[in-house]
C-alpha positions as CSV (number, residue, x, y, z in Angstrom):
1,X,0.0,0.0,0.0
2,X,2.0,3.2,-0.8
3,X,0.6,6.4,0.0
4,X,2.5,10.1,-0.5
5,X,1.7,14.0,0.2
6,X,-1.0,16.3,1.4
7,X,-2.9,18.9,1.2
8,X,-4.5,21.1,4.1
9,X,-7.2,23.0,4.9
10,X,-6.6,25.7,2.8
11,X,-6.1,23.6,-0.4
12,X,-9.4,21.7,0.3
13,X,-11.4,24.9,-0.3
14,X,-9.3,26.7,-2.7
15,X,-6.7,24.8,-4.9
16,X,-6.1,21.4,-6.5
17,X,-2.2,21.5,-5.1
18,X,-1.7,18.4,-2.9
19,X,2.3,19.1,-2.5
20,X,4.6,20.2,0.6
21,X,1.7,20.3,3.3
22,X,1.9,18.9,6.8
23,X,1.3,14.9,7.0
24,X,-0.9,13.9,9.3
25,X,-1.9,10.3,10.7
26,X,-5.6,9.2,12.2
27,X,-5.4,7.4,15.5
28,X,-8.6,5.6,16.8
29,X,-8.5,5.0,20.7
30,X,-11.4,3.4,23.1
31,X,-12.8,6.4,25.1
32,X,-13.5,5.3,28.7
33,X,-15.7,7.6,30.7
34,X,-14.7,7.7,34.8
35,X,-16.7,9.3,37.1
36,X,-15.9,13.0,36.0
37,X,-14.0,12.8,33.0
38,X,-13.2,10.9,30.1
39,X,-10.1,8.4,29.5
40,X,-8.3,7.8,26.4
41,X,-6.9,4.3,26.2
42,X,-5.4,1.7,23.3
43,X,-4.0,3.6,20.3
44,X,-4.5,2.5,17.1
45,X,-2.7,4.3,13.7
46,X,-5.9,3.1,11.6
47,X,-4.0,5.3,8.3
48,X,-0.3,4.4,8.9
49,X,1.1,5.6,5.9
50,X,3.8,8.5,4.8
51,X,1.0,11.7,4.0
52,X,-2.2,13.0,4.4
53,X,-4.7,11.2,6.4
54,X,-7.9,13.2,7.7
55,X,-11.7,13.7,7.4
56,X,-12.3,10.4,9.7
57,X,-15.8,9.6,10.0
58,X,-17.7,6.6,11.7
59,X,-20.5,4.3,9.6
60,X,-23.6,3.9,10.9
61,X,-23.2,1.4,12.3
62,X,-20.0,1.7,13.9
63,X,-17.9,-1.0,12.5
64,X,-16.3,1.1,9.7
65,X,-14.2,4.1,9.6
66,X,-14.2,6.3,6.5
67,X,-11.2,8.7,5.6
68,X,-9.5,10.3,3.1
69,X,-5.7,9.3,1.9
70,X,-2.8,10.6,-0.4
71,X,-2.4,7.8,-3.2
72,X,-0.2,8.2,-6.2
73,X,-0.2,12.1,-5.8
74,X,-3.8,12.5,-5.1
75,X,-6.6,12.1,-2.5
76,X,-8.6,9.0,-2.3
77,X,-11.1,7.6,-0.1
78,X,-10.4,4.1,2.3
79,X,-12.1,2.6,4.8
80,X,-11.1,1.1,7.7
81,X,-12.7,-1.8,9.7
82,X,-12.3,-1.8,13.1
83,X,-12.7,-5.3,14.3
84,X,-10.8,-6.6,11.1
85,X,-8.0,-4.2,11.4
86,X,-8.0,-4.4,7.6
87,X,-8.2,-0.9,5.4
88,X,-9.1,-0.8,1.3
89,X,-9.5,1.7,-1.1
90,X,-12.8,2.4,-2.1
91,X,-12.3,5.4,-4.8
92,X,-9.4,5.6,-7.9
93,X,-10.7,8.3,-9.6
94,X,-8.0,11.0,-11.8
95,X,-10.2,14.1,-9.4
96,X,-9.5,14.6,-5.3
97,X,-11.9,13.3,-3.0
98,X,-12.2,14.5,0.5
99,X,-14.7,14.3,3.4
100,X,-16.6,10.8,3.5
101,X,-19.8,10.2,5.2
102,X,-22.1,7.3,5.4
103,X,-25.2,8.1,3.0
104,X,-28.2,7.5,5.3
105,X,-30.0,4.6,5.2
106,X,-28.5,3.5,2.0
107,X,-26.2,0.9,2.6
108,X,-24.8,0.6,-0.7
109,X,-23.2,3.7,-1.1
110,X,-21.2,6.9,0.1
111,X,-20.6,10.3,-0.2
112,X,-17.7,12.7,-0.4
113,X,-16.5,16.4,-1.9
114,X,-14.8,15.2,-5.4
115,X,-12.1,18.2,-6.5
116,X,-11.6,18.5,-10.0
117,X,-8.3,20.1,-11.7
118,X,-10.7,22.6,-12.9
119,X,-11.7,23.8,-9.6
120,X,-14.9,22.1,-9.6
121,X,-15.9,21.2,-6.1
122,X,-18.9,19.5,-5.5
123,X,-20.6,16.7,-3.1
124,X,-21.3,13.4,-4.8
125,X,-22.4,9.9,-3.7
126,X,-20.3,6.7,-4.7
127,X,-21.1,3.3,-4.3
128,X,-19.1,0.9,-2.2
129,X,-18.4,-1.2,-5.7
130,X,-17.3,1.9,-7.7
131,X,-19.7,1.9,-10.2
132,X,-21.8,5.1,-9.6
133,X,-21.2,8.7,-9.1
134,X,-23.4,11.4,-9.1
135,X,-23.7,15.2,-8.3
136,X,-26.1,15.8,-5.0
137,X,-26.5,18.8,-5.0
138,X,-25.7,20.9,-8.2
139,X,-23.9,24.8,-8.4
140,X,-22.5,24.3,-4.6
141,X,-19.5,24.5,-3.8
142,X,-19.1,22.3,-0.8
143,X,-16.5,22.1,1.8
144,X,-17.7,20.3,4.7
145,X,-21.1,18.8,5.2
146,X,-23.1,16.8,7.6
147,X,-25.8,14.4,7.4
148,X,-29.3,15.3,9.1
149,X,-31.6,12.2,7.9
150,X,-31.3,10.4,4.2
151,X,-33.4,13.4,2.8
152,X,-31.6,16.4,3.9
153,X,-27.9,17.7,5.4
154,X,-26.0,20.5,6.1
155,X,-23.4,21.7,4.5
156,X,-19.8,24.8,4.9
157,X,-20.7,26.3,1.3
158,X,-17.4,27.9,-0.2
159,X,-18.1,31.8,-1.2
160,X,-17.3,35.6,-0.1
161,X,-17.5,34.5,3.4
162,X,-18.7,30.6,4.6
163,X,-21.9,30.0,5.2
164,X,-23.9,27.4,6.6
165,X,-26.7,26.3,4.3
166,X,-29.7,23.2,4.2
167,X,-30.4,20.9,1.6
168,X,-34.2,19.4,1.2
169,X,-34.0,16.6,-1.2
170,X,-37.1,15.9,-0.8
171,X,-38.7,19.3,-1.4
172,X,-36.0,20.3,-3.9
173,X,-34.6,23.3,-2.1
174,X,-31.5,25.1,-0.5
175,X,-31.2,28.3,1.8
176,X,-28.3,29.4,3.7
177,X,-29.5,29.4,7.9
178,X,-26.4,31.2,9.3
179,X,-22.8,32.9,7.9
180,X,-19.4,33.4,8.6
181,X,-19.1,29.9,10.3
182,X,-16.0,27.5,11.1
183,X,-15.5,23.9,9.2
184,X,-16.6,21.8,12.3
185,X,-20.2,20.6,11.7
186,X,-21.8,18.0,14.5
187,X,-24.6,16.4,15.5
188,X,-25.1,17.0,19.2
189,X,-26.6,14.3,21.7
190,X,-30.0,14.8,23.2
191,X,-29.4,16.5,26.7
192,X,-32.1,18.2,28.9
193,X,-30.7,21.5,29.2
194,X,-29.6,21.4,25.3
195,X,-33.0,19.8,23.2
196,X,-32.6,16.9,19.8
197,X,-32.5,17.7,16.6
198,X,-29.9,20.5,16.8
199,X,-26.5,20.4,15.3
200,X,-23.2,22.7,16.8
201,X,-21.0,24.6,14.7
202,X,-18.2,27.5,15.7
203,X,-19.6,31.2,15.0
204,X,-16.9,33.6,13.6
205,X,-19.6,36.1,13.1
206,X,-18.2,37.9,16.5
207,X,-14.7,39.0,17.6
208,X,-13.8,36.0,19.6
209,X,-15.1,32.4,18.2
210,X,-18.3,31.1,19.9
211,X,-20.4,27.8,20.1
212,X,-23.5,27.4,19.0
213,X,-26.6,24.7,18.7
214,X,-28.9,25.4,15.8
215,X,-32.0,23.7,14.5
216,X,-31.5,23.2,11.2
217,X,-35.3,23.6,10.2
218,X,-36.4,26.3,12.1
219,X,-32.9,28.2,12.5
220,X,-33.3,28.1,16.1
221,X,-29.7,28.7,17.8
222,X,-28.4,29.3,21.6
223,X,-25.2,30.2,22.2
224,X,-23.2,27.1,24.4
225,X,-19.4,28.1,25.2
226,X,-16.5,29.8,23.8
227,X,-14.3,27.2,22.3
228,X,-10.9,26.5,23.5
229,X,-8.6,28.9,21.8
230,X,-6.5,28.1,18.8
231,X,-8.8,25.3,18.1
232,X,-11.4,24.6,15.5
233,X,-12.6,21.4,15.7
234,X,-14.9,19.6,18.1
235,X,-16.7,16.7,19.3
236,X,-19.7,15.2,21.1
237,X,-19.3,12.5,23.5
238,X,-22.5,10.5,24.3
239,X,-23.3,12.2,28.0
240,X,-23.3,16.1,26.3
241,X,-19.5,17.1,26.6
242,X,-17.8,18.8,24.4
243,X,-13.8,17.4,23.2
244,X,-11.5,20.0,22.0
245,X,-7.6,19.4,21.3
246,X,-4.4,21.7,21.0
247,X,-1.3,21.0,20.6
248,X,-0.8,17.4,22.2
249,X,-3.5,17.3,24.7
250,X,-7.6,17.0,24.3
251,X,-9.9,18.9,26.7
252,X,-13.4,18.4,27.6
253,X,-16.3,21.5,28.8
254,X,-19.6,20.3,29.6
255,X,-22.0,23.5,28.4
256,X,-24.2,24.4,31.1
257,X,-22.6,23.1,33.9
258,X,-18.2,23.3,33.4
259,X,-16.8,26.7,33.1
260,X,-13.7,25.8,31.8
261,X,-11.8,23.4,29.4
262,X,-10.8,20.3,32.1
263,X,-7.9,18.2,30.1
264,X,-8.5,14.2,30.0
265,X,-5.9,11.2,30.2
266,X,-4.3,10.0,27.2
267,X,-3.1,6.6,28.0
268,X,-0.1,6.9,25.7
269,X,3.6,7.1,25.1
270,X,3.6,7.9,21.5
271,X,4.6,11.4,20.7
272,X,1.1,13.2,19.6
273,X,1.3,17.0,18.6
274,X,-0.9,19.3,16.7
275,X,-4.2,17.7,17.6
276,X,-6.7,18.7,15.6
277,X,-10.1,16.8,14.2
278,X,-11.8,14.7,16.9
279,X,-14.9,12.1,16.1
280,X,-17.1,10.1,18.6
281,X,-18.3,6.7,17.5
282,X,-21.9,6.1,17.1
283,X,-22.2,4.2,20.3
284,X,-19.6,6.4,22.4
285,X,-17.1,4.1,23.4
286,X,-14.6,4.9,20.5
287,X,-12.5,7.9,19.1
288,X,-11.0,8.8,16.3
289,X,-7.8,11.8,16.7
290,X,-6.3,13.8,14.2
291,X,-2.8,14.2,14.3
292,X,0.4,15.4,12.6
293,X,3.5,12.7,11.6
């Protein structure tokens, strides 16, 4: 298996480059919860190759993780599975793919951001046996996305400034709900003092960064907690915390009732730095961690 370079952030949204950019690695670790906090424990390097390696994200049912991967000079898609410890390629297309999600209730297939050489970025579905492709959504340029049911997501739409915009299938229609928003889309657990149905993202609308829940169909939002600084990525764990990391250490905040960041255990001796995407399994009890070579 022979993987090489990487692009970042900033090449994701912007430019079809993939050369001289940080390498990073995706580790998967059991998360414990203890009596207060959370423990990380039994490190896996699910990626383990020389490159790129980011945009982990959990199937639905739990036994898979999707990421993308530097192959041959461009961005693919694997998949790893957990209790197989066993990773394959599931894209080989001549575009870059980034950004893969289980399609809702359709077993059969996937969906990622495909970036042409042209520029062209759009959000496409793939099947597992690499057959079918096909443009969801049409004219929007798509950088990061979340799934709310099979029928409709949300998605960090590329322009003048980001914005955070729905897509109905089902009715046929699009409109942006909030603007000027960071790349970390989640899903947030049902909690008392919180609601269902309601998604986080990070507001950049304001001088200092803040968190918000929104409902995605009424545009409800409440403010939750400033995020810990220099970080953009977050987490939900099952019980309503929040999971931040910086530099080589991950920090949890509980909205309504922790006022600050608390750090957690790694259980570790490997030499983490630059932490940066986080991802809770479906059931609670895994992790993935973002982190650079």
């Amino acid at each position: 298996m022979h993987f090489k370079l990487v692009p970042s952030f900033l090449i994701l949204l912007f430019c079809a480059t993939i050369y001289g950019q940080t390498a990073t690695e995706i580790y998967l670790f059991d998360l414990v919860k203890t009596e207060d906090n959370y423990v990380l424990k039994n490190p896996i390097n699910i990626s383990n190759n020389k490159g790129f390696d980011n945009h982990p994200s959990f199937t639905e049912d739990g036994k898979s993780i999707l990421f993308s991967s530097v192959r041959h000079g461009q961005m693919d898609i694997a998949r790893y599975e957990i209790f197989d410890d066993y990773r394959t390629w599931l894209t080989n297309t001549e575009a870059n793919e980034f950004s893969p999600q289980s399609y809702p209730k359709k077993k059969k297939y996937f969906t990622a951001v495909r970036f042409e050489d042209d520029g062209t970025q759009l959000l496409y579905s793939y099947s597992y046996k690499g057959k079918e492709l096909e443009v969801l959504i049409p004219n929007l340029k798509v950088g990061y996305y979340l799934w709310l049911d099979s029928k409709s997501l949300v998605s960090f739409v590329i322009g003048d400034v980001e914005t955070l915009q729905v897509s109905n299938f089902k009715n046929k229609i699009k409109y942006p709900i909030q603007k000027n928003i960071g790349r970390s889309l989640q899903k947030i657990p049902y909690h008392m003092d919180i609601g269902s149905d309601l998604i986080s993202f990070i507001s950049l609308e304001h001088e200092e960064p803040e968190i918000y829940a929104i409902n995605p169909r009424s545009s409800d939002i409440k403010y939750l907690a400033d995020p810990l600084e220099g970080s953009q990525d977050l987490t939900w764990t099952s019980d309503g915390s929040i999971l931040m990391g910086k530099d080589d250490q991950i920090y949890k905040l509980k909205p309504g009732e922790d006022k600050d960041w608390t750090p957690i255990i790694i259980e570790s001796d490997l030499p983490f730095k630059n932490i940066t995407r986080l991802l809770v399994s479906p059931n609670g009890n895994k992790i993935t961690v973002v982190v650079d070579e």
